[in-house]
N, C-alpha and C positions, 0 to 999 in steps of 0.2 A: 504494500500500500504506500502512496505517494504521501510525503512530509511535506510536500505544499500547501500554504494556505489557502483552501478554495475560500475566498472572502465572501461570496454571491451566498454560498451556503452558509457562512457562517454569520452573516448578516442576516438571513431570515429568521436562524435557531435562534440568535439575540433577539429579534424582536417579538418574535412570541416566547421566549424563555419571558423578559420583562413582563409582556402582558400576561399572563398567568402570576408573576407574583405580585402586581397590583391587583388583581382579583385577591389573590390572598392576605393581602389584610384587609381589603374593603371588605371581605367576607365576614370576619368579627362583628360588622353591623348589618349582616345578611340574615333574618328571621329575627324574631323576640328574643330575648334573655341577654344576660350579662354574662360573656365567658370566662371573668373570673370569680363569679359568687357560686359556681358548684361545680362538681365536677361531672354532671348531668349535661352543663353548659358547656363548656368545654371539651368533655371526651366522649360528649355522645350528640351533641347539638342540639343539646335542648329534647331529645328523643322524639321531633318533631319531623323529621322527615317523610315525604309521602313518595306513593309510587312511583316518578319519574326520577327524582333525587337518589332514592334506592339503587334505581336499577342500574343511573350509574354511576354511584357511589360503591356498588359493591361489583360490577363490571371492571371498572377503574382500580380498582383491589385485588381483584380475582385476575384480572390478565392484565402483568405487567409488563414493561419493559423487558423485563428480562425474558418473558412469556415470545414474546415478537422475537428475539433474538434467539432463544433457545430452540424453541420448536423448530424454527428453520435449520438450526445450525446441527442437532442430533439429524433431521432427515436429511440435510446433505450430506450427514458421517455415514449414516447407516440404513437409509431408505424406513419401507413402511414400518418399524418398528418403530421409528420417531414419533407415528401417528395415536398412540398411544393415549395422549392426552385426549385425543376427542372423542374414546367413550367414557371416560374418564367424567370430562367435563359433559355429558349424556346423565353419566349414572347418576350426578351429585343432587342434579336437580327433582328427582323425585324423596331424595332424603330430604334435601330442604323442605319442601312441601309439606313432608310427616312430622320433624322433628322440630324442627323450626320455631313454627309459632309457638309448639311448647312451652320451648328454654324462652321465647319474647316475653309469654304468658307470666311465666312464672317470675320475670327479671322482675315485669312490670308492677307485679302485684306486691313485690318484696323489695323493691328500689336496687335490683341487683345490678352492676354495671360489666362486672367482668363473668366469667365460663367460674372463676374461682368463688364467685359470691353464690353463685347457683349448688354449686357442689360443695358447701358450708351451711346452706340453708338445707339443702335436702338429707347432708349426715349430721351433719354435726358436728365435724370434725373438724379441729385449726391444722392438723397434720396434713389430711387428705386437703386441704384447702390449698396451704402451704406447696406441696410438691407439684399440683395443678399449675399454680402460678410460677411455681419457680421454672415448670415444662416451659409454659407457655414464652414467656421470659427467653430462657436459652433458644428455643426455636426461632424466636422470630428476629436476633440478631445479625446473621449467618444471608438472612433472607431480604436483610433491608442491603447488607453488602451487596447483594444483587442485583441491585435496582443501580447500584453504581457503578458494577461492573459491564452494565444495561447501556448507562450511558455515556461510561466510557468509551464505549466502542463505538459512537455514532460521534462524539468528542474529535477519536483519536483519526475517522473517519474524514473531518473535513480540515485534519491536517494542523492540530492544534496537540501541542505536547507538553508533557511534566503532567505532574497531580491538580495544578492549582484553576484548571479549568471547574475541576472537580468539588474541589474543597470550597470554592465560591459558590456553587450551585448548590450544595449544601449547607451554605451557611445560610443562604439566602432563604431557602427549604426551614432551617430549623429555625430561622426568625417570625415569619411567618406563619408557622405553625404554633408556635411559641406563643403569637398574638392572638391569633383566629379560634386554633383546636382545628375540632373537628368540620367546621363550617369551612373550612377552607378548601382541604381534597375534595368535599363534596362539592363547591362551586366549581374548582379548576376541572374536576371530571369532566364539564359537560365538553370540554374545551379540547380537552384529550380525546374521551371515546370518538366525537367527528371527528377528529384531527386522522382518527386510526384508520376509521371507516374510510373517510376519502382516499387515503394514501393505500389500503390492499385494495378498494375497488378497485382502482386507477389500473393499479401492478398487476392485477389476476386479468385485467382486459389488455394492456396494450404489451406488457411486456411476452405474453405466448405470440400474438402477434408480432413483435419483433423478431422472435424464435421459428417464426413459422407453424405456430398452431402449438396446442397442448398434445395433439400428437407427437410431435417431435421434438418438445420435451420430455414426455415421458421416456421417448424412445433414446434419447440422449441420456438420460437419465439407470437406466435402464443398462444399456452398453457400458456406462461408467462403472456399475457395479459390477458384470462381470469380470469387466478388465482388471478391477482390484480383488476380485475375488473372497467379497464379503459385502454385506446388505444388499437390497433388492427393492426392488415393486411391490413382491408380496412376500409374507412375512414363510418363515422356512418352519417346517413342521415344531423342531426344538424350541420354537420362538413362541406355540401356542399360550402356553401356561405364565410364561413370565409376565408377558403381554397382560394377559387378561388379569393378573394376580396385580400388580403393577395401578393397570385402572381401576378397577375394586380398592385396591388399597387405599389408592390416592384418590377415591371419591371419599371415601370412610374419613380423610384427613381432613379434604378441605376445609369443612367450617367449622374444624375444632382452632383452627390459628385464631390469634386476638385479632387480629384486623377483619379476616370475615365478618368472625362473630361479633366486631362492633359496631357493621352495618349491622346487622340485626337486631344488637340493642338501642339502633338509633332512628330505626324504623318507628313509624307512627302506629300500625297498628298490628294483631296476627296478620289479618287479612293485605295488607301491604306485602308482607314476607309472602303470602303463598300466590300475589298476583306475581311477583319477582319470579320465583321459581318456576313461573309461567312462561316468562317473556327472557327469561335471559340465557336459554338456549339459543338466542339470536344470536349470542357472544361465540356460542359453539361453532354455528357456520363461518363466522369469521374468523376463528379460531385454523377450521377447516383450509380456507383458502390462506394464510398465513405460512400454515405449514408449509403450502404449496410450492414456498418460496426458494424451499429447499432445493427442490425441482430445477426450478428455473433457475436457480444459482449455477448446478452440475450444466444445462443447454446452455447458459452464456458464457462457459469455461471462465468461471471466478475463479481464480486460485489464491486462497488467504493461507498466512502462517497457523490462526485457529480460526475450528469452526464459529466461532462467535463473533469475527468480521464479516459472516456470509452475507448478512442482508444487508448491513450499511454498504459494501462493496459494490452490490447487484444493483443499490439505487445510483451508487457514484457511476459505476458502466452506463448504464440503461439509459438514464434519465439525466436533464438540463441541471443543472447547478440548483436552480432555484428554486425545482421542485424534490430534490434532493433535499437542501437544506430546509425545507417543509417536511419532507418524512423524516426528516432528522430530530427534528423540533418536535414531533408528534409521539417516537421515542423516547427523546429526554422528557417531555413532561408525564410522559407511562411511567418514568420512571417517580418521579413527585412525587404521584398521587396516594401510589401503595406505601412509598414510606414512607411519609404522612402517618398514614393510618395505620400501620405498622408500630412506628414510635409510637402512635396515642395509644395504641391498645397494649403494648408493653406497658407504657407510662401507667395505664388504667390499674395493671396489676400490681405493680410493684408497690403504689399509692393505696388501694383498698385492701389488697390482700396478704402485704410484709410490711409496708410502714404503717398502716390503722391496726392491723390487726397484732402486731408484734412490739408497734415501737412505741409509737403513738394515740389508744385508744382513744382519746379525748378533742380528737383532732376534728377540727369545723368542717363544716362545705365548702367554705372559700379559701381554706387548709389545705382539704384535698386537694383542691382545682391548683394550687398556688405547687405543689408536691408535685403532681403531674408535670405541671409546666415544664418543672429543672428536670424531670427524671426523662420527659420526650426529648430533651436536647443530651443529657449524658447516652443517653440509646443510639443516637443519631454519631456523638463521638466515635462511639465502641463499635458502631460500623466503619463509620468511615476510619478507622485503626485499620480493619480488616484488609483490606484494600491497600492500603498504606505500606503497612509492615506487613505483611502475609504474601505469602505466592496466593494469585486469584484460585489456582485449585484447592487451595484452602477451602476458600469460603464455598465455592462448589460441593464440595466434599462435607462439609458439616451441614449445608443448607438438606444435603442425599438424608444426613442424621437427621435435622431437622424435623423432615415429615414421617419419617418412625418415633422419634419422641412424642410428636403431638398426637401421633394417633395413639398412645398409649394413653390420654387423658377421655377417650372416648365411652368407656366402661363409666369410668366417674360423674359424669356429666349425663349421658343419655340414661343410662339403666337406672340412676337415679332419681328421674323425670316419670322414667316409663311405672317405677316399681321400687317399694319401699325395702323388699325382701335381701338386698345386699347389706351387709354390715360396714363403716365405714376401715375397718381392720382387714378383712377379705380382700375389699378393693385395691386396698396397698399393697397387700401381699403383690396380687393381679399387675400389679402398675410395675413393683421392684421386679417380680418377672420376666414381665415383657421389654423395661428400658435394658436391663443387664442381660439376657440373651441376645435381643435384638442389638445393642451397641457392639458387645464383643465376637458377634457372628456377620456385624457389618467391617468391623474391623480386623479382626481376621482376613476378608474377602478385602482388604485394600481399599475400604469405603466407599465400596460399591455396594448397589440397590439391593442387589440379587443373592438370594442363598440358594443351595443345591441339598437334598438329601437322596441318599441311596437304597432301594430299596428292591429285594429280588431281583437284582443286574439291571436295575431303572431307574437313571438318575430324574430329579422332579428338580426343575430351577422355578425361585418363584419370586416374589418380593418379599424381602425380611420385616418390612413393616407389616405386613399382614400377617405372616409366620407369629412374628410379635405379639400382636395385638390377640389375634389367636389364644397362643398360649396365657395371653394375660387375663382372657374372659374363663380359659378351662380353669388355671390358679384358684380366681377367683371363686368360682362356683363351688369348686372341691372347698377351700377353705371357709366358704361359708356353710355349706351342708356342715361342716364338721363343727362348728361354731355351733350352729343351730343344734346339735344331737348332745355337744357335751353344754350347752349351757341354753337349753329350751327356754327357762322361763327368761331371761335377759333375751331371748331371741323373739318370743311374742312379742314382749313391753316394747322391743325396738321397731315390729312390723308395725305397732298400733299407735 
C-alpha cells in the first residue's frame, strides 16, 4: 500500500469525522433529562429511546467497523467459511425476540441498568453479581481495541502514518462521550448506518461490473482458491460442524456483551425490542453483501500484506479519491459508535456492580453518573494501550477469548429470568467450569476459536465457546440437583 497522502480522501474522512463529533455533544441536549443527574441519563439515555433510534442504535453496535473489515478480510483468507457470520446474525434475532423483552421487563421494573443488576436481583448473590461484571468488563476491552484496529486501517489507507491519527480520534471519541453518554452513539448512528448502506450498495453494483459480472468474480474467486490450495466457494465437508457450532455459539453471545444489552436497557418499551428483532435482519443482508467484498477483492487482484487492508484497498483500486474517502469516513465513524457504547456499558458495570456495590454503597444518582463518566474514559485508555503496546494479534486473539467468556455469563442471566430452580452456588460452579476449560483449551489451540475431540477414529472440531458454555449448563444442573437432594428444605425456601 502507497505512503502517499491521498489528500481528496482524507479531506472528506475530516469532514465528516468533525460533523459527527458536533453531533456528539449537541447530542447531551438531544431528548429530556440531564446527563449528569443519573446514571439512567447518561448510560442508558434516559431509557427513552423508541423504534427507529433502536434499530440503529443497536445496528451501529452490532456491526462495527471492525465487522466491515473482518468479514471481508477472513472471506478473502478462506472463502465461504468466512460466511459464517450470517446465520449467525439469522439465528440471534429470534432469541432476541424471546429473551429480550424479559431481561427489559425485569430491568424496568427493578431500575436495573446493567446484565449484573439483573443477575443480583434474581439470586441474590454479590458473588455471582461480581464475576458477571467482572466477564463483562474483561470482554469488552479487547473488542473496543477493535474498533481501532477498524480504523486504523482505512487511516493507514489514505496514506497517513504513526499512532496519532488515532489517538486524536479517540480522544475526541472519549470527550464527547464523556459529555453526551449514551445520547451520542445513538445520534451519530443514524449518520453511520446510511453512510454504510450507501457505500456497499454502490460497491455490490458497480464494482462486479467493473469485474465483468458476479460471474466472474466468483469465478476469479474460485481459481484463486485452488491455486492456493485451501478455502473455496463452498464450504469442505470437515468444515460442517465448526461452521455451524461457530454461528450457534456466536448467536448465544451476542447480546450477552454490555453494549448490546445496553441498547436494550435503553429501549422504551418490550414491544420496541421485539419490533427490533423484527427489522434488523435488514443489517443481515447487508451484512451478506459486505462479505461479498471478499470476493471482489481476490477479481480485482488486491494484494495487501494483511487481510485486514482488503477492503480499504478495493475502495482505493476501484473507486475516485473522493468517494473512497466517503467509505473511508463511513468506516471510521462504524468504528465510534460501538465504542461508545462499549465504554458506556463497561462504564455501566464497573459503576453499579464493583464500585456501588463493593466500595461505595451510599453513593447518589449523580455519583453514579459522575463514576461512569471517568471509568468510560479509563476503558477507552486501556484500549487504546492495546493497540499501542501490543502486537494487533493480541487484541484479535483475546477479542476470539472475549466471546467464550461472555457466553459463559448466559446461564446466569437467562435461566434466571426463565426459572427460579438454579441456586446462585451451582451457577458459579457452571460459570468457573466453563471460563477454565474453555480459556485453557483455547489456549492450548494457540487462541484459536476451535476445539477438536476424538472419538471412535472421529475427530469433531467445533467452537470452544459452545463446548464451554455447554459444559457450564451440565456443571450446573448436576451441582444443583445435588444441592437440592443434600439440602431440600434450603432448596424449597430458595425456589419460593
Amino acid at each position: 500500500m502507497t505512503t502517499q497522502i491521498d489528500w481528496t480522501a482524507a479531506s472528506i474522512f475530516i469532514f465528516f469525522f468533525l460533523l459527527v463529533t458536533v453531533m456528539g455533544f449537541m447530542a447531551a441536549h438531544w431528548k429530556r433529562g440531564d446527563v449528569s443527574a443519573h446514571l439512567d441519563e447518561w448510560g442508558l439515555g434516559g431509557r427513552q429511546f423508541g423504534t427507529w433510534v433502536t434499530w440503529f442504535l443497536v445496528g451501529g453496535d452490532f456491526y462495527t467497523a471492525y465487522t466491515v473489515i473482518a468479514v471481508p478480510a477472513l472471506v478473502y483468507a478462506v472463502g465461504a467459511y468466512g460466511f459464517f457470520a450470517l446465520p449467525y446474525t439469522i439465528i440471534v434475532y429470534p432469541i432476541v425476540f424471546l429473551i429480550m423483552p424479559l431481561v427489559w421487563k425485569n430491568a424496568h421494573r427493578n431500575g436495573h441498568v446493567t446484565a449484573a443488576d439483573v443477575v443480583l436481583g434474581n439470586s441474590g448473590s454479590r458473588t455471582l453479581e461480581f464475576v458477571v461484571a467482572l466477564t463483562g468488563i474483561v470482554a469488552t476491552m479487547p473488542y473496543i481495541a477493535l474498533q481501532l484496529i477498524g480504523m486504523g486501517a482505512v487511516i493507514k489507507a489514505m496514506g497517513l502514518t504513526g499512532e496519532l491519527p488515532i489517538i486524536a480520534a479517540f480522544i475526541i471519541l472519549a470527550l464527547y462521550t464523556y459529555s453526551s453518554g449514551l445520547r451520542a452513539p445513538a445520534l451519530i448512528a443514524f449518520v453511520k448506518d446510511i453512510m454504510i448502506y450507501i457505500v456497499v450498495l454502490v460497491a455490490v453494483v458497480l464494482v462486479p461490473a467493473k469485474l465483468g459480472g458476479y460471474g466472474a468474480v466468483f469465478s476469479a474467486a474460485g481459481d484463486a482458491f485452488k491455486a492456493k490450495g485451501s478455502g473455496g466457494l463452498l464450504l469442505a465437508p470437515g468444515q460442517y460442524l465448526p461452521y455451524a457450532s461457530l454461528a450457534l455459539g456466536s448467536a448465544l453471545a451476542a447480546f450477552m456483551y454490555p453494549h448490546t444489552l445496553t441498547g436494550v436497557f435503553a429501549s422504551k418499551s418490550a414491544d420496541t425490542i421485539r419490533k427490533n428483532a423484527i427489522l434488523l435482519p435488514a443489517y443481515t443482508l447487508l451484512l451478506g453483501l459486505i462479505a461479498l467484498l471478499g470476493y471482489m477483492a481476490i477479481a480485482a487482484h488486491v494484494k495487501v500484506a494483511s487481510p485486514t487492508d482488503v477492503v480499504p484497498e478495493l475502495f482505493k483500486t476501484l473507486f475516485p479519491s473522493w468517494f473512497a474517502g466517503f467509505a473511508f469516513a463511513a468506516i471510521g465513524i462504524g468504528a465510534l459508535v460501538p465504542a461508545a457504547v462499549m465504554s458506556i456499558g463497561a462504564a455501566n458495570l464497573f459503576t453499579r456492580n464493583i464500585w456501588k456495590s463493593f466500595v461505595n454503597p451510599d453513593i447518589d444518582h449523580a455519583g453514579e453518573a459522575s463514576v461512569a463518566k471517568i471509568t468510560s474514559l479509563v476503558v477507552k485508555v486501556g484500549a487504546l494501550a492495546f493497540i499501542l503496546f501490543l502486537p494487533t494479534q493480541f487484541a484479535l486473539d483475546l477479542q476470539l477469548l472475549g466471546g467464550l467468556w461472555i457466553l459463559q455469563t448466559f446461564p446466569s442471566l437467562v435461566f434466571g429470568l426463565l426459572t427460579r430452580w438454579f441456586r446462585p452456588i451451582p451457577l458459579l460452579l457452571g460459570w468457573a467450569a466453563g471460563m477454565g476449560w474453555g480459556s485453557w483449551t483455547a489456549w492450548n489451540a494457540g487462541l484459536k476459536p476451535l476445539a477438536s475431540l476424538s472419538y471412535e477414529g472421529h475427530t469433531y472440531t467445533f467452537y470452544v465457546g459452545l463446548g464451554a458454555v455447554l459444559l457450564n449448563i451440565a456443571v450446573a444442573v448436576v451441582a444443583n440437583i445435588v444441592v437440592s437432594v443434600t439440602s431440600p428444605k434450603t432448596a424449597a425456601a430458595a425456589r419460593s
